[in-house]
N, C-alpha and C positions, 0 to 999 in steps of 0.2 A: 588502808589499801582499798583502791577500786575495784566493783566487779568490773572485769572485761569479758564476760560471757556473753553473747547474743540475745536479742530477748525473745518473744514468741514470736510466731511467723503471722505475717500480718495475708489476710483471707480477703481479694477484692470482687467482688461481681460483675460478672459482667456489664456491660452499658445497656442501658436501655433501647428498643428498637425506636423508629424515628414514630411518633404519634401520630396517627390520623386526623388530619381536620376533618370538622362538625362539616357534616352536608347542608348545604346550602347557606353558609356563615359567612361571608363575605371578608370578614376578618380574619380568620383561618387561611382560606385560599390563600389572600393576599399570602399571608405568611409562608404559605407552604411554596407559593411561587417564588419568591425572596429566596427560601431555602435551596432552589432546583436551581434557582444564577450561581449561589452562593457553592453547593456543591462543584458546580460548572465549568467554574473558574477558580477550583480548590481550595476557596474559604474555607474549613473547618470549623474556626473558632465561630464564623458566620451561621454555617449551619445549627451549631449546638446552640444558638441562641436562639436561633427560630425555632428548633424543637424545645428548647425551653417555653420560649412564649405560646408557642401552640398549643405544649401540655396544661402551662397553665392558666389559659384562656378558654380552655375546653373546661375545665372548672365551674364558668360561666356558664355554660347551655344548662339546660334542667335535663335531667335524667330521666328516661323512660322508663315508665309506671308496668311492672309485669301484670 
């Protein structure tokens, strides 16, 4: 016999908010501008790609020394 009980409830987080491009990055910008057409003209899948690349191209910069 199979169980047919439910299994445990599955817990998702929220999304991430959109990342900020590196000031004065050139490459970011670009990205972020891409992002604001892509929004624009309701790309979605668009958008999430540029905030993907932006997050992880900001990986890239060097991190500020406290």
């Amino acid at each position: 016999m199979t169980n047919k009980t439910m299994g445990e409830p599955v817990h998702l987080a929220l999304p991430e908010g959109w990342p900020v491009p590196h000031p004065g990055c050139k490459v970011c910008g670009a990205l972020a501008a891409e992002r604001e057409r892509a929004q624009a003209s309701g790309d979605l899948s668009k958008v999430s790609d540029c905030n993907v690349e932006i997050r992880e191209h900001k990986d890239a910069h060097p991190r500020r020394q406290r």
